[in-house]
C-alpha positions in Angstrom: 13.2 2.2 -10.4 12.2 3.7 -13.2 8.4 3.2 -13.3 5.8 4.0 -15.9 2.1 4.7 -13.8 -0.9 4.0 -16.4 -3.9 5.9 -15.1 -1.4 8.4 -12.9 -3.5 11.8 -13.0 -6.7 10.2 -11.3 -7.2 10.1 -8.2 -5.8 6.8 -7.0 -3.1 7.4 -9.5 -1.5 10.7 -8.5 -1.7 9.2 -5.0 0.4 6.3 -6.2 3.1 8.9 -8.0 3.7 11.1 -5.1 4.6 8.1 -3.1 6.8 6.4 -5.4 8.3 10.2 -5.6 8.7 10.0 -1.6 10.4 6.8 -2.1 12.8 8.0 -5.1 11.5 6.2 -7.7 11.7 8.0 -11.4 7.7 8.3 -12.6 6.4 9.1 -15.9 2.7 9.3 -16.0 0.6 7.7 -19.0 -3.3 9.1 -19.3 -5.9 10.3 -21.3 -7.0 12.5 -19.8 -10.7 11.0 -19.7 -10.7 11.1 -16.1 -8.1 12.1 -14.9 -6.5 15.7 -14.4 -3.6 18.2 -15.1 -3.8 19.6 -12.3 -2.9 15.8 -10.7 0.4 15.9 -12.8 3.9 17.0 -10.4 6.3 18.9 -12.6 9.1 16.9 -12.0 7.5 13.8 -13.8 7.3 12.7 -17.3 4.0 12.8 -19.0 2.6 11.2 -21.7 -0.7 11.9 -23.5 -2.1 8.7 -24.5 -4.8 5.9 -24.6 -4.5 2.2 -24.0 -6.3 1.4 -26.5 -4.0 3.1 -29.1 -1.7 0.3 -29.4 1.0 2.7 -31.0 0.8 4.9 -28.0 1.5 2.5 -25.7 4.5 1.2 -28.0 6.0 4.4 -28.1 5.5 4.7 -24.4 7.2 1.4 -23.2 9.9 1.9 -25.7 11.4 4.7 -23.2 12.4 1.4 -20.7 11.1 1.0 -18.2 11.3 -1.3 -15.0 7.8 -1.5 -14.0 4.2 -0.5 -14.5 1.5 0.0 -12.4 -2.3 -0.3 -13.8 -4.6 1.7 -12.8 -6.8 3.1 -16.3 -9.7 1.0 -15.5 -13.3 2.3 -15.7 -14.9 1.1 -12.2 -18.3 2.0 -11.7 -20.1 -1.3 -11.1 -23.5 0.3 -11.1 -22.6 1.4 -14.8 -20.8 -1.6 -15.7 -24.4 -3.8 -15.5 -25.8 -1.0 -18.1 -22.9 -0.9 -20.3 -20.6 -4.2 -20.4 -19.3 -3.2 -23.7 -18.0 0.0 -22.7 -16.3 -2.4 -19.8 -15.0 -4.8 -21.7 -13.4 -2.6 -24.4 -11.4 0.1 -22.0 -10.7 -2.6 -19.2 -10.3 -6.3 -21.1 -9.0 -4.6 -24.7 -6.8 -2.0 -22.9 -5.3 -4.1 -20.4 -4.5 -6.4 -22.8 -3.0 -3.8 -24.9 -0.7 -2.7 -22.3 0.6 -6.9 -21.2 1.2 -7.0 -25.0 3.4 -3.5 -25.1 4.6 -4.4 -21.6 6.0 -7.6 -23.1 7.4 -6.5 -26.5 9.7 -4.2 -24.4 11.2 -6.4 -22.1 9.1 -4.3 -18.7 8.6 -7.3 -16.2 7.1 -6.2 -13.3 3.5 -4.8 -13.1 1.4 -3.9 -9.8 -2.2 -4.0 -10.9 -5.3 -2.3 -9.0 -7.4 -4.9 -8.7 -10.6 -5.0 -6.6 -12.8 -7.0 -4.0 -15.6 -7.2 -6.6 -14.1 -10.0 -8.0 -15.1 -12.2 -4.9 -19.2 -11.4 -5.2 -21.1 -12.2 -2.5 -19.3 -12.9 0.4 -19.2 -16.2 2.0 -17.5 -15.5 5.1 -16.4 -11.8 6.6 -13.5 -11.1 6.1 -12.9 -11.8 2.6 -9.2 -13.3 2.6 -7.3 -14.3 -0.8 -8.5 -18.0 -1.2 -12.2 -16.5 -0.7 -14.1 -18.1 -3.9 -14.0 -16.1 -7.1 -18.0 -15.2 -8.2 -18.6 -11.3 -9.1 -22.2 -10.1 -9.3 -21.1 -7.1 -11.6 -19.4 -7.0 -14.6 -17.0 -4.4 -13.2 -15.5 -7.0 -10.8 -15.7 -9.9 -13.8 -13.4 -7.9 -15.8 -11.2 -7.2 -13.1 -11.2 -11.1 -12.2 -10.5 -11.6 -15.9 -7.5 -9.2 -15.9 -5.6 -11.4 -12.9 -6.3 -14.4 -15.1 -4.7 -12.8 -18.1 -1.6 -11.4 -15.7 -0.7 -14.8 -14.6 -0.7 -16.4 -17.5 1.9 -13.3 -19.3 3.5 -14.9 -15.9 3.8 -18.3 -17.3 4.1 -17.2 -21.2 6.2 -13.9 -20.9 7.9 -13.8 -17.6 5.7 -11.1 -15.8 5.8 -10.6 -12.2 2.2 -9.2 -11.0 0.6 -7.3 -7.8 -2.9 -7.3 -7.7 -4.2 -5.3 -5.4 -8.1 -6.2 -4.4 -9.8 -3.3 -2.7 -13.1 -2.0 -2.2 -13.6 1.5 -1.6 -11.3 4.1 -1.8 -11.4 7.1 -0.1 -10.2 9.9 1.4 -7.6 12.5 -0.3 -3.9 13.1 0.6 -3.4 14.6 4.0 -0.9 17.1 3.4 -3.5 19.1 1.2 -0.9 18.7 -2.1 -3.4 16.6 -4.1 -6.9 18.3 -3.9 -7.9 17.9 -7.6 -11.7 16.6 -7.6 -13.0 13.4 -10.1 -14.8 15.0 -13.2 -18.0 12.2 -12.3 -17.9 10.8 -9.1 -20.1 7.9 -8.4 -19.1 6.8 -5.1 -20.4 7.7 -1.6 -18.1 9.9 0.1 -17.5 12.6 -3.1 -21.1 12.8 -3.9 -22.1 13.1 -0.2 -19.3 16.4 -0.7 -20.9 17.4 -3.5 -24.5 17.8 -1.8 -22.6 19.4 0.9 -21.0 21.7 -1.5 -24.4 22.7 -3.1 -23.3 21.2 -6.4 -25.8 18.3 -6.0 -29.5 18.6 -4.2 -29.5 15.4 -2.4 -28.0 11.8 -2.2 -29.7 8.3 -3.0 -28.9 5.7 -1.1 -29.5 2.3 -3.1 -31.4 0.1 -1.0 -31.9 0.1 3.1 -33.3 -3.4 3.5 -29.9 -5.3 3.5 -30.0 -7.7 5.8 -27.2 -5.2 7.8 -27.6 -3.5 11.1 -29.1 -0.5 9.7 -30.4 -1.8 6.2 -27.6 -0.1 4.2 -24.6 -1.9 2.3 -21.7 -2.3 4.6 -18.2 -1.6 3.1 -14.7 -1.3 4.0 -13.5 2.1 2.8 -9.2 2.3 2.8 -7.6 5.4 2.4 -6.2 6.1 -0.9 -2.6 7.1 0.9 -2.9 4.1 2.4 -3.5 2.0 -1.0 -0.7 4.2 -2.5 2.0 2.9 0.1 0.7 -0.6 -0.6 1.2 -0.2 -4.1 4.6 0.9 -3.8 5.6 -1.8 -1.4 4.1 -4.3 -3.8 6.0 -2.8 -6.4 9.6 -3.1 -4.2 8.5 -6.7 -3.3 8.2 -8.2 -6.2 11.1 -6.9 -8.0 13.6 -8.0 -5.4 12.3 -11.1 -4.5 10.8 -11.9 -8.3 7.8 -13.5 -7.0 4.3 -12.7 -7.9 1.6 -11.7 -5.3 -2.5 -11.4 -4.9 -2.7 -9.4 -1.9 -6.9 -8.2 -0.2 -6.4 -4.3 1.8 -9.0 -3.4 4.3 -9.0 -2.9 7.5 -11.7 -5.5 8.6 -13.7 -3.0 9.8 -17.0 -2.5 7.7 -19.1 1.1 7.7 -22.7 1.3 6.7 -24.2 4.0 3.7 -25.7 5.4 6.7 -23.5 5.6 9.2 -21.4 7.5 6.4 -23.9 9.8 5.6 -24.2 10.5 9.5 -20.5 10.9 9.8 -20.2 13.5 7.2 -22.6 15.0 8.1 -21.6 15.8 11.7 -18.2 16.8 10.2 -18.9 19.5 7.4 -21.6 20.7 9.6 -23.9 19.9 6.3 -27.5 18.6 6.1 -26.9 16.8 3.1 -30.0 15.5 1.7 -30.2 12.1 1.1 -33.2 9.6 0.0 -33.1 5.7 -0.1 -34.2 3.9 -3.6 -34.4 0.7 -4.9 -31.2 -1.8 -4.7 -28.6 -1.8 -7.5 -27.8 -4.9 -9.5 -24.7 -6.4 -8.9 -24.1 -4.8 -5.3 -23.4 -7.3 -2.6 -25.1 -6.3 1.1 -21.2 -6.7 2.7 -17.9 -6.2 2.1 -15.1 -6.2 4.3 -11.5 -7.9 3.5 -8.6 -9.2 5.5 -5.1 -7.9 5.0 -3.2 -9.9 7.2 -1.2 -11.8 4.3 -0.1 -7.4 2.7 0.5 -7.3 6.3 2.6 -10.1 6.8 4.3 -10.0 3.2 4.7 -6.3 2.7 4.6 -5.0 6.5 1.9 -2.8 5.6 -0.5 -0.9 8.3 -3.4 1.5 7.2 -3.0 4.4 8.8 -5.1 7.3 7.8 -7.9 4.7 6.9 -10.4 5.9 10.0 -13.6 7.3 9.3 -12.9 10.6 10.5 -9.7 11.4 8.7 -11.4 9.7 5.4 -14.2 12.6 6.0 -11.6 15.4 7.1 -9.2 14.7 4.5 -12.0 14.7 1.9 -13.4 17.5 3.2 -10.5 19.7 3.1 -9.9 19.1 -0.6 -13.2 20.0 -1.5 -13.2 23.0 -0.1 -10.2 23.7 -1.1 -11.1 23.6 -4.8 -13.8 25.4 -5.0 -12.3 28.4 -2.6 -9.4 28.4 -5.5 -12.7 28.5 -8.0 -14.4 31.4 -6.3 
C-alpha cells in the first residue's frame, strides 16, 4: 500500500515507517518538523515538509494518492494540556480535522489513528477493555476522545475506515539500534529519568507518592513503541482487506509503579539518578493498565519487547548512543 504517515519523524512515527518498510509498504512521511526529526527520516521514503494546520499543505499532500494514513501529529503531554487547552484544541481538534477533510477530498479511505487510554479517565475496573466508560480527567485525553468521535462519523458521512489505537505509555526505542534519534522535550518518565542519567538534567520529580498504589506512585502500563508500531501496521492491513473499522486498547495488563521505574533504571545504567516526589498533577489518574485481548484476537498481535528491562536497555542504548555520536 501506498501509505502517507502524518507525524512519521517522531518517535512513535519513525517506528511506525520502518515497519511498514519491513512489511513492503510505500511510505512518505508528512511533519513539521516541531517535534519531530531529520535524522528520523529513511532515505528511501518520501518526505514532505508540512503542517496540518495548513490546509493547502495537506491538499497538496493527499493529492499524491494515497491508500491510507496513519495519525500520529498530536501534541500529548497531559500535564500541559490542563495549562494550555487552546494550544490542544487547535494542533489536535483543528489539525485532525484538517487532515479527515483533505483525507476525504482525495478519495484516501483508510486511516489508523494513535489514539490513547486517557480517553477512559479514572479507571473503573483493571484492566481497561474497549467498552470501559469514556470520562478523561485531562484535556489531552478529551481531545483524543473527541477525535474517534469525529472519525466515525467521516465513517458514516464519507466512507472512512478507522484504527484507533488507545495506549498509555510508550516506551522503549527500536532494538536493532537504527532509530536512536532523541525527543527535542521529553516529558515522560523513562527519557527524563535518561536524561538525569546522562547529566543533561539534575534530578527527577515524581508527581505525587500517596496514590492509593503499593508504593504511592501512579501505576502505568508502559508498551514498547516496536511493539505499538507492528500493531499499527496490522491495524492498517486489517481494515483495508476486511473494510471494517476497529477501536482496539494495547497493554500488556501488567502495571509498573514511578518507583519501581526509577529503581529499574537505575540498576540498569548503573546511575543514581536523582529524583524527588512533589505534589500530584491534575488530570493524572492513580492507575492505568489496559486489556489487549480483542488486538490480540482480531489482529494476532503479541508484545514482545514490551518487558521492563528491554524498555530500559533499549532506551538506554539510544541515549548513549547519541550523545557518543555528539562527543
Amino acid at each position: 500500500m501506498k501509505v502517507l504517515v502524518i507525524g512519521g519523524a517522531g518517535y512513535i512515527g519513525s517506528h511506525v515507517v520502518k515497519e511498514l518498510m519491513k512489511k513492503g509498504h510505500k511510505v512518505t512521511v508528512f511533519d513539521n518538523l516541531s517535534s519531530g526529526l531529520t535524522q528520523n527520516l529513511f532515505a528511501e521514503n518520501g518526505f514532505i515538509l508540512g503542517d496540518i494546520l495548513n490546509t493547502q499543505s495537506l491538499d497538496m499532500a493527499f493529492a499524491e494518492g494515497f491508500d491510507a494514513f496513519i495519525h500520529l501529529a498530536a501534541f500529548k503531554a497531559a500535564g500541559e494540556s490542563m495549562i494550555k487547552p487552546e494550544k490542544y484544541s487547535v494542533n489536535n481538534i483543528t489539525g485532525t480535522l484538517n487532515i479527515l477533510n483533505a483525507a476525504s477530498a482525495h478519495n484516501c479511505k483508510y486511516m489508523v489513528f494513535s489514539s490513547s487510554a486517557a480517553t477512559f479517565g479514572e479507571p473503573e475496573y483493571l484492566p481497561i477493555d474497549e467498552n470501559h466508560p469514556k470520562n478523561p480527567t485531562n484535556y489531552y485525553g478529551f481531545t483524543k476522545l473527541k477525535i474517534e468521535e469525529f472519525m466515525a462519523w467521516y465513517e458514516k458521512l464519507k466512507g472512512l475506515k478507522f484504527a484507533a489505537l488507545r495506549y498509555f505509555n510508550a516506551a522503549g526505542y527500536d532494538t536493532e539500534g537504527i532509530l536512536y534519534g532523541l525527543e527535542k522535550n521529553p516529558a515522560n518518565l523513562l527519557p527524563v529519568m535518561m536524561e538525569v542519567a546522562c547529566g543533561k538534567r539534575e534530578k527527577i520529580s515524581i508527581f505525587g507518592n500517596d496514590y492509593d498504589t503499593r508504593d504511592g506512585t501512579c501505576v502505568r502500563d508502559y508498551i514498547h513503541v516496536s511493539d505499538l508500531a507492528s500493531a499499527h501496521v496490522l491495524a492498517l492491513e486489517y481494515i483495508s482487506k476486511n473494510e471494517q473499522s476497529l477501536t482496539l486498547n494495547l497493554g500488556t495488563g501488567n502495571g509498573i509503579t514511578v518507583t519501581e521505574m526509577l529503581e529499574a533504571t537505575r540498576k540498569i545504567t548503573g546511575k543514581e539518578i536523582k529524583a524527588e516526589y512533589t505534589g500530584r498533577r491534575a488530570g493524572d489518574p492513580a492507575q492505568l493498565t489496559a486489556s489487549s485481548k480483542l488486538a490480540r484476537d482480531t489482529l494476532g498481535w503479541e508484545p514482545k519487547y514490551s518487558d521492563v528491562n528491554t524498555l530500559i536497555e533499549s532506551t538506554w542504548k539510544a541515549y548513549q548512543k547519541y550523545y557518543a555520536e555528539k562527543k
